[in-house]
N, CA, C and O atoms as a Maestro MAE file, in Angstrom:
{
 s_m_m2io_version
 :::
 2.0.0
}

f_m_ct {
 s_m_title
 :::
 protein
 m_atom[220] {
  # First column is atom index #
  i_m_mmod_type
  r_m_x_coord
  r_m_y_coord
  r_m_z_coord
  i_m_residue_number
  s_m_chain_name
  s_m_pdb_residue_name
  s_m_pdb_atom_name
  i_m_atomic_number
  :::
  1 25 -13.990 28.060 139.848 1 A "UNK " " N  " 7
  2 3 -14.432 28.343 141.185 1 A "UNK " " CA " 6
  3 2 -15.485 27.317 141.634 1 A "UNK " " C  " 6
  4 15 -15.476 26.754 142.729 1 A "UNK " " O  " 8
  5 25 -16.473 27.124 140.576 2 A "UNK " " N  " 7
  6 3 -18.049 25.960 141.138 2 A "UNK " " CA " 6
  7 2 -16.925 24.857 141.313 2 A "UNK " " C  " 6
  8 15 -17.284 24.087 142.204 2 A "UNK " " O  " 8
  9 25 -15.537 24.457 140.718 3 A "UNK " " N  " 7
  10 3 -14.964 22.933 140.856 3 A "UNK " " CA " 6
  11 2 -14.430 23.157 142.394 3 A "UNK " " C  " 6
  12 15 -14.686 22.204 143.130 3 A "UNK " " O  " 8
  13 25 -13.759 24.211 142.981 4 A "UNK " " N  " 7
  14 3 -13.074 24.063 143.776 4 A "UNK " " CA " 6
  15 2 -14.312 23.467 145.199 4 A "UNK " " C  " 6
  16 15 -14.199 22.562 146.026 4 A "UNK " " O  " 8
  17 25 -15.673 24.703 144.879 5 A "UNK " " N  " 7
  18 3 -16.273 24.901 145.775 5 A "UNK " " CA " 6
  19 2 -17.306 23.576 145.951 5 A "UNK " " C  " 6
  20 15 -18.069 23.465 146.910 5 A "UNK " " O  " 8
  21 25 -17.175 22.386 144.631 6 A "UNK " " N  " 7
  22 3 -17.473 21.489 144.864 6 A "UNK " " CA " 6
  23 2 -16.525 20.256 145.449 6 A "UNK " " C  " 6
  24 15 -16.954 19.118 145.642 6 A "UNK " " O  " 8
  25 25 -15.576 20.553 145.621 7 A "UNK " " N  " 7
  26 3 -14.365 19.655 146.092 7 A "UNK " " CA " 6
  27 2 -14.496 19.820 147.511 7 A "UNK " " C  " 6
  28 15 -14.327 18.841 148.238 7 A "UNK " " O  " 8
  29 25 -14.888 21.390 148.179 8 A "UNK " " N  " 7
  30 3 -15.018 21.654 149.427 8 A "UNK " " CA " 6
  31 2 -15.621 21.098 149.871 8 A "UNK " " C  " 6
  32 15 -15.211 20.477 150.851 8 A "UNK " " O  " 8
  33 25 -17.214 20.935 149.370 9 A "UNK " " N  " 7
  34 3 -18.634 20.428 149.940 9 A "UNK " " CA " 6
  35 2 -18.228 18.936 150.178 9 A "UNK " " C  " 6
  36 15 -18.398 18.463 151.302 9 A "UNK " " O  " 8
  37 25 -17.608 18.039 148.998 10 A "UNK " " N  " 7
  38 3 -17.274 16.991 149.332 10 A "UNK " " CA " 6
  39 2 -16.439 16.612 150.661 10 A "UNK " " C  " 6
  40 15 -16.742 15.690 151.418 10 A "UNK " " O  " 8
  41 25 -15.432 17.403 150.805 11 A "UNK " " N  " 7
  42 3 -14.601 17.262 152.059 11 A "UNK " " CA " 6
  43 2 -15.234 17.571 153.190 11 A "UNK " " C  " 6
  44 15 -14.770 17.066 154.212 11 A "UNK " " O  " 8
  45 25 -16.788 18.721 153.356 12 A "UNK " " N  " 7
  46 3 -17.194 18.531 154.565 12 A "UNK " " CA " 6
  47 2 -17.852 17.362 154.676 12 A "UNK " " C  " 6
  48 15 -18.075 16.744 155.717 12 A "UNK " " O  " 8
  49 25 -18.081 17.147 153.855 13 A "UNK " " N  " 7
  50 3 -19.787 16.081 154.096 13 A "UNK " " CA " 6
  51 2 -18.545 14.761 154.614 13 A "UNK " " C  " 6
  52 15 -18.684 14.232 155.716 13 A "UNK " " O  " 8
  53 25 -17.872 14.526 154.073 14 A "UNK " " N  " 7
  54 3 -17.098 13.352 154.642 14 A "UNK " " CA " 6
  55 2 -16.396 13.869 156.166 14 A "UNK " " C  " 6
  56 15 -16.498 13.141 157.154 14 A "UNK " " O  " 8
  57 25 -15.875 14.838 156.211 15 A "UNK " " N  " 7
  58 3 -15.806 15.051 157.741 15 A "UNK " " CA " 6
  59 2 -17.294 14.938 159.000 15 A "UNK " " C  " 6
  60 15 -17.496 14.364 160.070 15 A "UNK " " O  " 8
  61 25 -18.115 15.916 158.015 16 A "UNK " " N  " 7
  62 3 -19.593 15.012 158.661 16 A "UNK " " CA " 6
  63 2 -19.974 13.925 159.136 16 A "UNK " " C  " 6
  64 15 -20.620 13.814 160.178 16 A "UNK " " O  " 8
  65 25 -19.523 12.792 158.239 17 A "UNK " " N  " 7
  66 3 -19.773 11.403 158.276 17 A "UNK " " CA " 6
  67 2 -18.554 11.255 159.291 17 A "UNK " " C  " 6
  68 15 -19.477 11.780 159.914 17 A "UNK " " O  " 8
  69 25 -17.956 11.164 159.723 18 A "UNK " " N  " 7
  70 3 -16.593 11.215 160.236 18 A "UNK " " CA " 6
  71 2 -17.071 11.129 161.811 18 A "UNK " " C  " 6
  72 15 -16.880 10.260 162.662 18 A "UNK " " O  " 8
  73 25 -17.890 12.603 161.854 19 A "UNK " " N  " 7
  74 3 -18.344 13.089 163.577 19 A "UNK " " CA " 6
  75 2 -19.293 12.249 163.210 19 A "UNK " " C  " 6
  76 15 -19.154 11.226 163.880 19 A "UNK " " O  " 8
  77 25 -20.392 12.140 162.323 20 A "UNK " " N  " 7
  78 3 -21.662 11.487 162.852 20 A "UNK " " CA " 6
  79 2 -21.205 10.088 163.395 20 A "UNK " " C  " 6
  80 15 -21.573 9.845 164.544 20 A "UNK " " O  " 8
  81 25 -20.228 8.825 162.554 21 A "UNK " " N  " 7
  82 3 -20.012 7.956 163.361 21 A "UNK " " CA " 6
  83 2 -19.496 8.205 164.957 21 A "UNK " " C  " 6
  84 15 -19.846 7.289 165.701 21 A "UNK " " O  " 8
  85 25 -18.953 8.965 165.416 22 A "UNK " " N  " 7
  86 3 -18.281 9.440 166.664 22 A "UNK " " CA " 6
  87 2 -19.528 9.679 167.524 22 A "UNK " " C  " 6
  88 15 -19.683 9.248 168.667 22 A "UNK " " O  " 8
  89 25 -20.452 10.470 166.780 23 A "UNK " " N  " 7
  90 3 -21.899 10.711 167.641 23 A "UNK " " CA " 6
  91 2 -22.811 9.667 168.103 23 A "UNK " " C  " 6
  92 15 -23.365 9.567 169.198 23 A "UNK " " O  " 8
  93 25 -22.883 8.779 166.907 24 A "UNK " " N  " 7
  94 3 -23.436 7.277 167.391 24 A "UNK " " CA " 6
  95 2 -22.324 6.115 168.221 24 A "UNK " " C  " 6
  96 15 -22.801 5.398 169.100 24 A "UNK " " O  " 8
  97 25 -21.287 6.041 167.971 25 A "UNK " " N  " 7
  98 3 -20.364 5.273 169.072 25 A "UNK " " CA " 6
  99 2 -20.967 5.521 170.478 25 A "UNK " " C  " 6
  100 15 -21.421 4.674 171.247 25 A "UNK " " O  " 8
  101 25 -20.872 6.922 170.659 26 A "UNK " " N  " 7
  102 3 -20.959 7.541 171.486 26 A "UNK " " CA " 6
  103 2 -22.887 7.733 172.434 26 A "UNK " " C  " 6
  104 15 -23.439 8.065 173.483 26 A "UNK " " O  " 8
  105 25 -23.034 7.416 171.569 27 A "UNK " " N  " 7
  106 3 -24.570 7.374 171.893 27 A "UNK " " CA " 6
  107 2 -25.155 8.796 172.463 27 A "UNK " " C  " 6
  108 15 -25.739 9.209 173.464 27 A "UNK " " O  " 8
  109 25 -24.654 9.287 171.240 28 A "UNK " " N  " 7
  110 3 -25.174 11.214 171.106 28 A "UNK " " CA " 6
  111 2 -26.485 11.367 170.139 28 A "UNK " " C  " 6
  112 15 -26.382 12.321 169.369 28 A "UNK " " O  " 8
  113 25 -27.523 10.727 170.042 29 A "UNK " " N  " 7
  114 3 -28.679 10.633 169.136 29 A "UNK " " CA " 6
  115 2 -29.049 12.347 168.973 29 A "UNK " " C  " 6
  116 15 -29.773 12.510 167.990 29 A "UNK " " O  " 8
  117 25 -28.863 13.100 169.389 30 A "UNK " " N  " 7
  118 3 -28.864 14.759 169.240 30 A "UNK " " CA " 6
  119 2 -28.703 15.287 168.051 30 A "UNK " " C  " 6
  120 15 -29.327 15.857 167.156 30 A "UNK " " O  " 8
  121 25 -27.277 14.771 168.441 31 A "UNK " " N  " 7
  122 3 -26.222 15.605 166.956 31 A "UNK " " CA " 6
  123 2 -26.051 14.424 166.731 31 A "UNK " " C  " 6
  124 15 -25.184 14.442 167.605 31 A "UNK " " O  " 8
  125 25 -26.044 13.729 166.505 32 A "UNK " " N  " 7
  126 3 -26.493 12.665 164.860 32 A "UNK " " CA " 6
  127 2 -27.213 13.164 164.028 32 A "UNK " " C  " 6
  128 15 -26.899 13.327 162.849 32 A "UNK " " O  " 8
  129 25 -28.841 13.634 164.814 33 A "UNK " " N  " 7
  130 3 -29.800 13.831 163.612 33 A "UNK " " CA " 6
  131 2 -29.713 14.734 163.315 33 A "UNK " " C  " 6
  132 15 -30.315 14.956 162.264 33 A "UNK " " O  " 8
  133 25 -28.955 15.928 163.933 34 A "UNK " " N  " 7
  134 3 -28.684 17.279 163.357 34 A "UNK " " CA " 6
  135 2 -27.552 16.753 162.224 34 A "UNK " " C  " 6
  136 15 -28.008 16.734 161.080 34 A "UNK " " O  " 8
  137 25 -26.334 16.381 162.340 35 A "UNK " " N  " 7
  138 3 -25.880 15.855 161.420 35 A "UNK " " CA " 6
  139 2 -26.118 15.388 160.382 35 A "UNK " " C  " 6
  140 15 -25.625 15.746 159.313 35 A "UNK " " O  " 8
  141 25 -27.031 14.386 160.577 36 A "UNK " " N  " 7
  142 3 -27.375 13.577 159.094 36 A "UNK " " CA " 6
  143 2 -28.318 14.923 158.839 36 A "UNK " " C  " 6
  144 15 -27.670 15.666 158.102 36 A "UNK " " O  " 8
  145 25 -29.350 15.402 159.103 37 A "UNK " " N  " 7
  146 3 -29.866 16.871 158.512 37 A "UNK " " CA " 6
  147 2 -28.843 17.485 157.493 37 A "UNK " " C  " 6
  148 15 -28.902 17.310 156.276 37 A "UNK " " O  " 8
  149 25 -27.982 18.161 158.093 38 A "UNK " " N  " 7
  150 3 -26.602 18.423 157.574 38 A "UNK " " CA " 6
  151 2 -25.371 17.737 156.507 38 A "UNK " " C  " 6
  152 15 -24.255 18.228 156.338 38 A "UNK " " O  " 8
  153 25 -25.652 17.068 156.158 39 A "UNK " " N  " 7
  154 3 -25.037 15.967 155.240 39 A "UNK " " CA " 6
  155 2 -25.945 15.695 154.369 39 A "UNK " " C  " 6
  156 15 -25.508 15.475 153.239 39 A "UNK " " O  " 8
  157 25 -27.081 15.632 154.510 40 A "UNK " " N  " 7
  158 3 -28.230 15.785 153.374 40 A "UNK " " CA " 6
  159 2 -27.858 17.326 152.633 40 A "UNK " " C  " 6
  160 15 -27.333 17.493 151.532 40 A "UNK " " O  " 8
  161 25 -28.250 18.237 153.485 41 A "UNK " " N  " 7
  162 3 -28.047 19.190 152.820 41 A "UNK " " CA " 6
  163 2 -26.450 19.704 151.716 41 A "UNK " " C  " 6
  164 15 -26.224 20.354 150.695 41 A "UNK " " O  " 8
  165 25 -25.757 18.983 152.651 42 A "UNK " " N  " 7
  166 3 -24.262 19.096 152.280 42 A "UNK " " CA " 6
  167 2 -24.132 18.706 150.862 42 A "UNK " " C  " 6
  168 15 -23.619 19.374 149.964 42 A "UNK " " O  " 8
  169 25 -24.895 17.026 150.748 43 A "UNK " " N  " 7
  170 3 -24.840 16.240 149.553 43 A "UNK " " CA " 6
  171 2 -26.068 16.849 148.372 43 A "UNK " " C  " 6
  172 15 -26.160 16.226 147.314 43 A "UNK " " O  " 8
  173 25 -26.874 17.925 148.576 44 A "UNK " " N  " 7
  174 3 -27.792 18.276 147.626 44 A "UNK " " CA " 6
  175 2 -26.483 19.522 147.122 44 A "UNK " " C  " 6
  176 15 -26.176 19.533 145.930 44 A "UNK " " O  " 8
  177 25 -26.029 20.162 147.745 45 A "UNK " " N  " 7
  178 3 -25.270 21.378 147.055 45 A "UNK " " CA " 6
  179 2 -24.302 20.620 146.621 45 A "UNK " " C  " 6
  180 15 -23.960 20.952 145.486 45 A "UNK " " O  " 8
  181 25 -23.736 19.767 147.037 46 A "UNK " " N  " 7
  182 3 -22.296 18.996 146.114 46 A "UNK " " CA " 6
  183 2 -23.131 18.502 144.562 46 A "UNK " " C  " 6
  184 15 -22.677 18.714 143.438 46 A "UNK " " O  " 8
  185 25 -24.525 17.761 144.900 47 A "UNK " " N  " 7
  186 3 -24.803 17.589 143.514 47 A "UNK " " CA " 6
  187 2 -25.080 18.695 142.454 47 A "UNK " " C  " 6
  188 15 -25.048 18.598 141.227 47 A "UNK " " O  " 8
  189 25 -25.340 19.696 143.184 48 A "UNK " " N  " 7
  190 3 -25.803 20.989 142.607 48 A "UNK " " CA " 6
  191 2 -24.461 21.936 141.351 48 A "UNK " " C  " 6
  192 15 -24.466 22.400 140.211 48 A "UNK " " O  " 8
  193 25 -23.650 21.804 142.320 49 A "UNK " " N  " 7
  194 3 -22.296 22.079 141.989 49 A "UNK " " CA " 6
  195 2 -21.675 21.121 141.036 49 A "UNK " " C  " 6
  196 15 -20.951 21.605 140.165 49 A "UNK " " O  " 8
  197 25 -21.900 19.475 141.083 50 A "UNK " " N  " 7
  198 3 -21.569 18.251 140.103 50 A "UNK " " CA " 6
  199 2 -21.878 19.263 138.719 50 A "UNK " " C  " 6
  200 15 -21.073 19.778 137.943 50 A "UNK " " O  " 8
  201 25 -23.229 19.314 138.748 51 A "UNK " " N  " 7
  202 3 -23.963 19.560 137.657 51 A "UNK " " CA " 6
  203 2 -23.794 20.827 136.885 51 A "UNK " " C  " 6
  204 15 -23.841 20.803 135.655 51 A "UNK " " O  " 8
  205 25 -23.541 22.260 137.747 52 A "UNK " " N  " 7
  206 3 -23.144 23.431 136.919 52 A "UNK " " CA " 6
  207 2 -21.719 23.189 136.569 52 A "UNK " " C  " 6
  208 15 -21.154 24.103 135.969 52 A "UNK " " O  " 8
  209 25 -21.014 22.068 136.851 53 A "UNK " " N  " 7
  210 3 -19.314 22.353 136.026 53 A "UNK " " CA " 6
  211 2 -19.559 21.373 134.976 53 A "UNK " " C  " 6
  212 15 -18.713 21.410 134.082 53 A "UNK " " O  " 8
  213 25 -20.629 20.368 134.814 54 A "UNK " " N  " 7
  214 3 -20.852 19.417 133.672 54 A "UNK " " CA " 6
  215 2 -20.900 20.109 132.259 54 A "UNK " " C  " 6
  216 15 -21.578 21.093 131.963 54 A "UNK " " O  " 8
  217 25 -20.190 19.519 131.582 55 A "UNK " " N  " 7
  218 3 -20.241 20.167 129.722 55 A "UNK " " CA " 6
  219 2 -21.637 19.738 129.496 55 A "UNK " " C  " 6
  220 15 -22.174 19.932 128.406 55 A "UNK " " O  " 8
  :::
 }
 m_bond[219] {
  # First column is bond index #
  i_m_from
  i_m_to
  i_m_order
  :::
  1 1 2 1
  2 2 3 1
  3 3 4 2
  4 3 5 1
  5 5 6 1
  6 6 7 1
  7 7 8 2
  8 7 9 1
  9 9 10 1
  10 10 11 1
  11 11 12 2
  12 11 13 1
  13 13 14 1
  14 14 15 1
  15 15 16 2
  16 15 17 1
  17 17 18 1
  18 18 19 1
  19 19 20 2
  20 19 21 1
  21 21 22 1
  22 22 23 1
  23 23 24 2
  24 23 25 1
  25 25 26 1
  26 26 27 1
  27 27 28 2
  28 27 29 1
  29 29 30 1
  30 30 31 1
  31 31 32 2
  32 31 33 1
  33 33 34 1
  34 34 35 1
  35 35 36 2
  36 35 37 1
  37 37 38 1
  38 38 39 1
  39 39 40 2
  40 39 41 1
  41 41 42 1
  42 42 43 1
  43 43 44 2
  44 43 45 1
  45 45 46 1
  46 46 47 1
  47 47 48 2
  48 47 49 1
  49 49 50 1
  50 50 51 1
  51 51 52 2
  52 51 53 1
  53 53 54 1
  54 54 55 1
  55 55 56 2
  56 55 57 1
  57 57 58 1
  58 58 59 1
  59 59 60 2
  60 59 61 1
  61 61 62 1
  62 62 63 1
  63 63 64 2
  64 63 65 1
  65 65 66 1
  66 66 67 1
  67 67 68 2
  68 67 69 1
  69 69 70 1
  70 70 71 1
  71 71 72 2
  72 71 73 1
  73 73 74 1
  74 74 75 1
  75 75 76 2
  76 75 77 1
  77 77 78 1
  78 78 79 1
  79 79 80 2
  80 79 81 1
  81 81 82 1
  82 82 83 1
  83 83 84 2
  84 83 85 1
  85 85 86 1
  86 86 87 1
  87 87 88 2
  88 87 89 1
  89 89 90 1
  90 90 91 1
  91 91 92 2
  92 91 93 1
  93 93 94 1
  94 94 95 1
  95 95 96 2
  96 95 97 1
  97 97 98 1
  98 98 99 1
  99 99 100 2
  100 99 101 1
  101 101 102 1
  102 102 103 1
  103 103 104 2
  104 103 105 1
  105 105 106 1
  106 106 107 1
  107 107 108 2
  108 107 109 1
  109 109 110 1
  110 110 111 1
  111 111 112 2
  112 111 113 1
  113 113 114 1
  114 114 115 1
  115 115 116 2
  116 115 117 1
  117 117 118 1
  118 118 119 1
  119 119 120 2
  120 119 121 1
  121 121 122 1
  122 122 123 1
  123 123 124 2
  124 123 125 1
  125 125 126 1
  126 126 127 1
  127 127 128 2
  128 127 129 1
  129 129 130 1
  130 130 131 1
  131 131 132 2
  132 131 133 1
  133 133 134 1
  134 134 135 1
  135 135 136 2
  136 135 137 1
  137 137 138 1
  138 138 139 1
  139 139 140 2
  140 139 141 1
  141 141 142 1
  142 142 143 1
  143 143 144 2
  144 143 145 1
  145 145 146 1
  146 146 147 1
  147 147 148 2
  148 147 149 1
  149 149 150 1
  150 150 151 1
  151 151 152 2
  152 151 153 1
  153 153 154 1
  154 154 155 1
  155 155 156 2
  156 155 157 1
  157 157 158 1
  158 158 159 1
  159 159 160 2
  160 159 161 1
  161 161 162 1
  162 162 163 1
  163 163 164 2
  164 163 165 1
  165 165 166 1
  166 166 167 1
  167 167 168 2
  168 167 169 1
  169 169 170 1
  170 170 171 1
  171 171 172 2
  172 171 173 1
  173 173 174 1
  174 174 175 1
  175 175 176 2
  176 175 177 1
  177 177 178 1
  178 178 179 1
  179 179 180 2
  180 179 181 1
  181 181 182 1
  182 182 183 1
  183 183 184 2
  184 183 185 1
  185 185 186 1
  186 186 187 1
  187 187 188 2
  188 187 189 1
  189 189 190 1
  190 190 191 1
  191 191 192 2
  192 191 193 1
  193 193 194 1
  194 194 195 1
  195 195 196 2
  196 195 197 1
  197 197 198 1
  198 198 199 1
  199 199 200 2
  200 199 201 1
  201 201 202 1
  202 202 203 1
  203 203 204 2
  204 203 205 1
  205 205 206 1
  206 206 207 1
  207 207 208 2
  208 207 209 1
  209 209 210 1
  210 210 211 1
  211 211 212 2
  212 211 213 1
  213 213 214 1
  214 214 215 1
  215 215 216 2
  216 215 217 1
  217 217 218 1
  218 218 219 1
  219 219 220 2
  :::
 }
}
């Protein structure tokens, strides 16, 4: 279950990155920084999750 639910986190955080470039093209400085907020957080629970499926 921690593997699947770390496979998830990975797939948002890259959809994240995905909109955040779209937000800066776009010259949305708003939700960028809510974003990158969000992708930080995204990438601390993906490492979190790395680490409880590690032998």
């Amino acid at each position: 279950m921690l593997s699947e639910l770390h496979e998830d986190e990975k797939a948002l955080t890259l959809r994240m990155r995905a909109v955040h470039a779209l937000c800066d093209d776009g010259g949305d400085v708003a939700t960028a920084s809510l974003l990158e907020n969000w992708i930080d957080q995204s990438q601390r629970r993906s490492w979190f999750l790395f680490e409880a499926t590690r032998s």
